[in-house]
N, C-alpha and C positions, 0 to 999 in steps of 0.2 A: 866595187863591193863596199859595204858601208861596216864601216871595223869601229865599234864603240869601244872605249878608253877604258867602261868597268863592264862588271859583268849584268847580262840582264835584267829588264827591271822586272821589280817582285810586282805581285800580283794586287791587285788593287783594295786588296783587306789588309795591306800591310802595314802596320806602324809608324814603321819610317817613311808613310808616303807622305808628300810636299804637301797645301791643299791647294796648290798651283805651278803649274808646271810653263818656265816660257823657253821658247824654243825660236834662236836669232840664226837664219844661214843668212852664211858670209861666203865670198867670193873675192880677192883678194881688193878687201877695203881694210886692212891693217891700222892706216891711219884714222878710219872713222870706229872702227868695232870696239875699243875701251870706252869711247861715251857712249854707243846703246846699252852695250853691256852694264857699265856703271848703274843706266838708268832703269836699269832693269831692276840688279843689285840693291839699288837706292831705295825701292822702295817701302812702304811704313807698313805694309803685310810683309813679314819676313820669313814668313814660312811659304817659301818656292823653292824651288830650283830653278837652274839656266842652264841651257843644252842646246850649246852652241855647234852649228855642223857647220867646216869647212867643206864647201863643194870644190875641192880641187883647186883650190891656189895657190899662187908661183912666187906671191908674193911672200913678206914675213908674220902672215896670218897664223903660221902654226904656233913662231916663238908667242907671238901677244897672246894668243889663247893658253899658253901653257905657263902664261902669268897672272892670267886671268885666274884660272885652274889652283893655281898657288896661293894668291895671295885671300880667295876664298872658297871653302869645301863644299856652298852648292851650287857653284859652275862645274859640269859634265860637258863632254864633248865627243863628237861623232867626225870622223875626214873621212871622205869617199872620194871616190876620181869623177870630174865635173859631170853633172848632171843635169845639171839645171836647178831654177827656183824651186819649183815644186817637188820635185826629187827633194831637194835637201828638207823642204818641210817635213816629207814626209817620212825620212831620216830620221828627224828627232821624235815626229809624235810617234814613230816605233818603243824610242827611249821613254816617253812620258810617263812619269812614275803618278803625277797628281788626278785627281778627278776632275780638277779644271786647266785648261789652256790658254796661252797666249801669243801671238805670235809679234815678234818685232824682228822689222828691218836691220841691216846691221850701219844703217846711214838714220835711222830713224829715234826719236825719243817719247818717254811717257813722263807727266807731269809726278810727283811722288807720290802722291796718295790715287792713284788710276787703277792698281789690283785691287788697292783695298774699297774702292768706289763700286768698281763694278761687282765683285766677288757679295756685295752688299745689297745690290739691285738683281744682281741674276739668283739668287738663294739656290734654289733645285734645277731652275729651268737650262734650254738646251741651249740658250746663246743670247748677249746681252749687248746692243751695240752703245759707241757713245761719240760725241764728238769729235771731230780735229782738224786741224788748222796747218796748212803749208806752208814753210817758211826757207827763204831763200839764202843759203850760206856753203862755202866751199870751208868754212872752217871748222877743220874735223872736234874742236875738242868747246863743244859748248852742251851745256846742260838747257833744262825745261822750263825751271825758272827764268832764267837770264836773257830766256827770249819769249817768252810772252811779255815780260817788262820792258822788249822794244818793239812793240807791232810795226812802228813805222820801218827801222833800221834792217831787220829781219823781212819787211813787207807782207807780213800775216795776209792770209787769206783762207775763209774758213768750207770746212767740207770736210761734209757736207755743205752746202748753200742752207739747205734751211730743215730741221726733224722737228715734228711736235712729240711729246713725251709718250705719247699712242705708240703700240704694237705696230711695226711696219710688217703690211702684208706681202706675199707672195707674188701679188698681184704690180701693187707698188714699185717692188724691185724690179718685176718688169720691165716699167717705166724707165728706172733711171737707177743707176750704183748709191750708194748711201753712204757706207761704210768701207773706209781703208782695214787692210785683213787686221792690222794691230791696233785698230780701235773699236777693240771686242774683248770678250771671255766667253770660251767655249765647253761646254762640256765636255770631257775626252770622249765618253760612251756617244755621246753625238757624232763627234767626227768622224770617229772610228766605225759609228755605222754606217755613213753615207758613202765612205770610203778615201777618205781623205781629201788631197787636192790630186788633179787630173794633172800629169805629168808630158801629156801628148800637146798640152795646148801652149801656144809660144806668148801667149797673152790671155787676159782674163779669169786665168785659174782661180782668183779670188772669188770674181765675180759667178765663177760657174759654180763653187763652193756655197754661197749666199743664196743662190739660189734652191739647191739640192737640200738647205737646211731650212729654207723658208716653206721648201715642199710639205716639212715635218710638223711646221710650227711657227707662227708670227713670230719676228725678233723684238725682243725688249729693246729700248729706249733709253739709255740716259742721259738726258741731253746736259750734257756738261762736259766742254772740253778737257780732255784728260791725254790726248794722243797729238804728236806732231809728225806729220809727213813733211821730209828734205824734197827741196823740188831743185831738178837739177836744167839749167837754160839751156839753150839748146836743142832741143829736141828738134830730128829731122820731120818730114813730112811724112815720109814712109815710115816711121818707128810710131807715130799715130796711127797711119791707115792698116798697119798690120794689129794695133790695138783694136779699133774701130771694127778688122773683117771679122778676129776670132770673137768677141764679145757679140757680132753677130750672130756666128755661128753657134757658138753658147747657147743665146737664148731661140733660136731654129731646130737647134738639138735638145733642148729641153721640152720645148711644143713637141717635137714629135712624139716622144714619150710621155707628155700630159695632154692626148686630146680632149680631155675635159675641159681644157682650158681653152676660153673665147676670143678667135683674134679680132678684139677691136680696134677701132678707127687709129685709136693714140696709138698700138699695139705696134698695126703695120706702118705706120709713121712712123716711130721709132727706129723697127728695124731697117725701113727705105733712107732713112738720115745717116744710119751707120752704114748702109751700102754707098751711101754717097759721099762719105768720108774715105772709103777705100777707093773709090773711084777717082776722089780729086788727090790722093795718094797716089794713085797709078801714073797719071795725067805727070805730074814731075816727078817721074821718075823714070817716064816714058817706057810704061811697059802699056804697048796697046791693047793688048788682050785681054788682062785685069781690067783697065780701065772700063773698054765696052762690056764685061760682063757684071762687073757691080754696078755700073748703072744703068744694065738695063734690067737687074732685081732691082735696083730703087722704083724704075719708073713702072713697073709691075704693079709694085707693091703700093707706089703713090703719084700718078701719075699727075699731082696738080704740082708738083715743086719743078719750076721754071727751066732753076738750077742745074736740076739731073738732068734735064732735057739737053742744055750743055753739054753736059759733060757728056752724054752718049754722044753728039755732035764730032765733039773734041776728040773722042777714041779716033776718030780715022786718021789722025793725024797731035800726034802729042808735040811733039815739036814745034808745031806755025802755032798751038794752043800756047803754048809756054813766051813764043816769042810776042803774039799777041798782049798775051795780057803785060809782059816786060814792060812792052808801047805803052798802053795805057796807064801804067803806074810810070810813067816816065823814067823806063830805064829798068 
């Protein structure tokens, strides 16, 4: 159950509302949550709040938050018993007292002037996206200046790959993700009419969100780096291809409920490339069954890619797949 710290928030004609409300869940990252937090706090629109939701951690997340909470009066905070990502976002935008929102990771930073950048560009409208850049570090206590003034050291890499200053359509997103969820500003009444983020999915809740709001209305553009996504090494194969199935199914579940919408060529490409990523997912992990059956939706859906053709091969046997290719990369 999700037990907030004050009482509920007042109604959105009220005086004392923020004109920006951000909203950081944590899961027991104690040692990274004072720098997003700070960098939230830091910035040069000071009229926010910060509503932080611990989703059930074991760690010392409760003490930092309860200093957070002290050493400034517009950090609020929400603890419930683990839920997940999406649960806890949707924790705080229960609390949102502002007409506009923000969401930051609690591993993640905003450059100082980013509320007030976008709050600048979005005026009325329902959601304003804008740059940002990945950068590689286990050291929890760094700010936003300090690392774009080492691209190399940090290893910048930007992502979006490429936005022109144009309205990104419905259509676009499609295509391909644009925008990390904290390098935006969102209307609250927007959010809260699509109905927040989707709580069921184990991945791409951002991306199913991006969509549901593209449905309403092209997203603004502001192409200027203002956001940094932490990128952590690592990553198995399988924590991609479970990326890769649900951001499938996303936009499969989105089609069905927009037949208006045209599957073209690039369309079903797309979705057959993410089938084939959960397929070479399955393949090391040797789960034969997944495997054979995302690609044989890829080869369905596109039957000229070589690749999946493999990889359906490969299902009958994931193991001699696995030891082959070893051989061929020597080992």
């Amino acid at each position: 159950m999700t037990v907030p710290d004050r009482s509920p928030a007042p109604p959105a004609t009220s005086p004392t509302c923020p004109r920006v409300s951000v909203v950081i869940p944590t899961f027991n990252r104690a040692a990274f949550l004072p720098s997003a937090a700070r960098s939230a706090l830091g910035q040069t629109l000071r009229d926010i709040e910060v509503i932080i939701v611990d989703d059930g951690s074991s760690d010392d997340t409760p003490q930092v938050v309860e200093e957070l909470r002290r050493d400034d009066p517009r950090v609020r905070s929400v603890r419930q018993d683990q839920r997940g990502l999406s649960a806890a976002r949707n924790a705080g935008l229960e609390q949102v007292r502002g007409g506009q929102v923000a969401f930051l990771d609690d591993d993640d930073l905003w450059v100082p002037h980013a509320l007030a950048r976008l709050r600048a560009v979005a005026g009325e409208g329902e959601v304003v996206g804008c740059l940002a850049v990945g950068f590689t570090s286990t050291e929890p206590a760094l700010a936003a200046p300090a690392i774009l003034a080492s691209p190399q050291v940090f290893a910048l890499t930007p992502y979006p790959p490429a936005v022109s200053a144009a309205p990104v359509a419905l259509r676009e997103l499609l295509l391909r993700p644009f925008f990390p969820i904290h390098a935006a500003l969102f209307s609250t009444v927007a959010l809260r009419a699509v109905g927040g983020f989707d709580d069921t999915l184990k991945a791409a809740e951002d991306y199913d969100l991006w969509l549901r709001l593209a449905a309403r209305a092209p997203v603004a553009v502001l192409p200027e780096v203002l956001a940094l996504v932490r990128t952590h090494s690592g990553q198995m194969s399988r924590a991609l291809g479970v990326q890769a199935g649900e951001t499938r199914r996303v936009i499969e579940r989105f089609l069905s409920t927009h037949p208006e919408i045209h599957r073209t060529g690039a369309l079903r490409r797309r979705i057959a490339g993410l089938a084939r990523e959960e397929a070479y997912a399955a393949l090391h992990a040797g789960e034969r069954r997944a495997a054979r059956v995302a690609a044989a939706h890829a080869v369905r859906l596109w039957p000229a890619d070589a690749k999946t053709w493999l990889y359906l091969l490969a299902s009958s046997s994931p193991a001699a797949y696995r030891a082959l290719r070893g051989v061929l990369r020597g080992g």
